[in-house]
N, C-alpha and C positions, 0 to 999 in steps of 0.2 A: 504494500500500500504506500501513496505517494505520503509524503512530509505534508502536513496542510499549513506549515511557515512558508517551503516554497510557493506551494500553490495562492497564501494571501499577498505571497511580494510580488509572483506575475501578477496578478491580481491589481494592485496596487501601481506595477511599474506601466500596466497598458494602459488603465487610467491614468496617470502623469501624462502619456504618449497623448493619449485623447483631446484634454487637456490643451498640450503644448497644438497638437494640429489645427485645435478649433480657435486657437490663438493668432494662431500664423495665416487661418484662412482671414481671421475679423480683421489681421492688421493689412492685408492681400486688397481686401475691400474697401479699406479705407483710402488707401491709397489710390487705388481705381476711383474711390467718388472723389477724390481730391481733396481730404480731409486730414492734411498731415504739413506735417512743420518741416524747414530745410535746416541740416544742422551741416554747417560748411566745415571745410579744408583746404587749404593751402595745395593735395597737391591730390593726384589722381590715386584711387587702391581699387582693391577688391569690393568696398564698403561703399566707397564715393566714386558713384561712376558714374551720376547726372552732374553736367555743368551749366554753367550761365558767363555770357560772355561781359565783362563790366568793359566798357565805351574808355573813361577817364584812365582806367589804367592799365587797358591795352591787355587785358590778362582774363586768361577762365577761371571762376570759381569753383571750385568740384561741392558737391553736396550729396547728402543720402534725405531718403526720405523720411520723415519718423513720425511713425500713424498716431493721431490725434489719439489720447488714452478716458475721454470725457464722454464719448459715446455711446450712449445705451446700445446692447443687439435690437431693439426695437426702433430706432433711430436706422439702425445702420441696412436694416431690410425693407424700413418702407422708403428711407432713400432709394434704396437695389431698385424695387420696382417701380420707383418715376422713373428711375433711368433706365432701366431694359424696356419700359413701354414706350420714351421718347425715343432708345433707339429705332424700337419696331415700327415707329410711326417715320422717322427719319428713311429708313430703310424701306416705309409703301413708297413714301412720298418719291425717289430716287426711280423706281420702279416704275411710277405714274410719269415720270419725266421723263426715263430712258421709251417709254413707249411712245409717247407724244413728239418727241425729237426724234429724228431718225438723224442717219449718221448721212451725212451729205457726199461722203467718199462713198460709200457702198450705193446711197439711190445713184448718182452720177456712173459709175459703174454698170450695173443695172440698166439704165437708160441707154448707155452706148450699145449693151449687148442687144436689147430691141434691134438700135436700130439699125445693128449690121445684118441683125436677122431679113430687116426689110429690104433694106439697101440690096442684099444679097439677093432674094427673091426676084425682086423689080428687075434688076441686073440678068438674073440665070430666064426670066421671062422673056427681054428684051433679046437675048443670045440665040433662046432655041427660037423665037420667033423670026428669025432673022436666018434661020439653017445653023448653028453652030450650036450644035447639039451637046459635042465634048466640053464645049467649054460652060456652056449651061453646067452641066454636071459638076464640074470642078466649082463653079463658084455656090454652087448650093451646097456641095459638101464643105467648102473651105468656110462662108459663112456661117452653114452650123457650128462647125469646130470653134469657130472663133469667136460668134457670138456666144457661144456654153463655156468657155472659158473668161471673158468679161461676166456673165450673168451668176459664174461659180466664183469668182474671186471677189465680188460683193457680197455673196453668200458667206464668205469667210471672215469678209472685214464686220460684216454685222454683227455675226458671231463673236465675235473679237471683240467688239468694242460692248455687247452686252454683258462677257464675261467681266471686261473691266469694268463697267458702271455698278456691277453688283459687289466686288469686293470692295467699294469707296466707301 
């Protein structure tokens, strides 16, 4: 049978553990809502790795951040969610925008490949109507190719710049 000394010191030591995490997450939080003091240094560490640049003396200040210690956990959660619900509404908002703007590189893209498609057409109509049948064919296949490669390299810039407006 186990010692029940050891077993009340894990006991005791995972609680401390507990403890120190849900300490380290309040002071994680605080500092995320921006609820913390700058305590400076002269010189860059492990410790001070945020700086500020001062104008008059031409020099960076290094600082750490040190979580305000006055804060209730009831303070510090109905802060959390004004702020994860300002993000969420920041983040439709971006979304409402990114669809209303379209990207003027990808529609201009887009539009040229129209209008090779037509150019192309009008052109391969004008050729076999005229007897030049081979050359009909070459420009209605080359217009395909080349309008579907404008029409897909828009298709990518759009892409592109959706995935960027989402991670802003």
């Amino acid at each position: 049978m186990e010692n029940p000394a050891k077993i009340e010191d894990l006991i005791q030591q995972k609680k401390q553990e507990l403890e120190s995490l849900k300490q380290k997450k309040k002071d994680e939080d605080l500092i995320h809502l921006g609820l913390f003091e700058k305590k400076y240094s002269d010189s860059k560490s492990d410790e001070y790795i945020d700086s500020e640049y001062y104008r008059e003396t031409a020099m960076y200040k290094y600082y750490k951040k040190v979580p305000l210690n006055n804060v209730t956990d009831q303070q510090i959660d109905e802060l959390l969610s004004i702020t994860n619900e300002i993000e969420h509404l920041k983040k439709e908002i971006k979304e409402v925008k990114g669809t209303l703007e379209p990207n003027s590189v990808a529609f201009t893209l887009k539009l040229i490949g129209i209008l090779i498609y037509v150019v192309g057409v009008i052109s391969a109509m004008v050729f076999l109507g005229n007897g030049g049948g081979e050359i009909g064919v070459i420009i209605i296949f080359s217009s395909f190719v080349s309008g579907t490669l404008f029409i897909g390299f828009s298709e990518i810039i759009k892409l592109l710049h959706s995935m960027n407006e989402k991670q802003k």
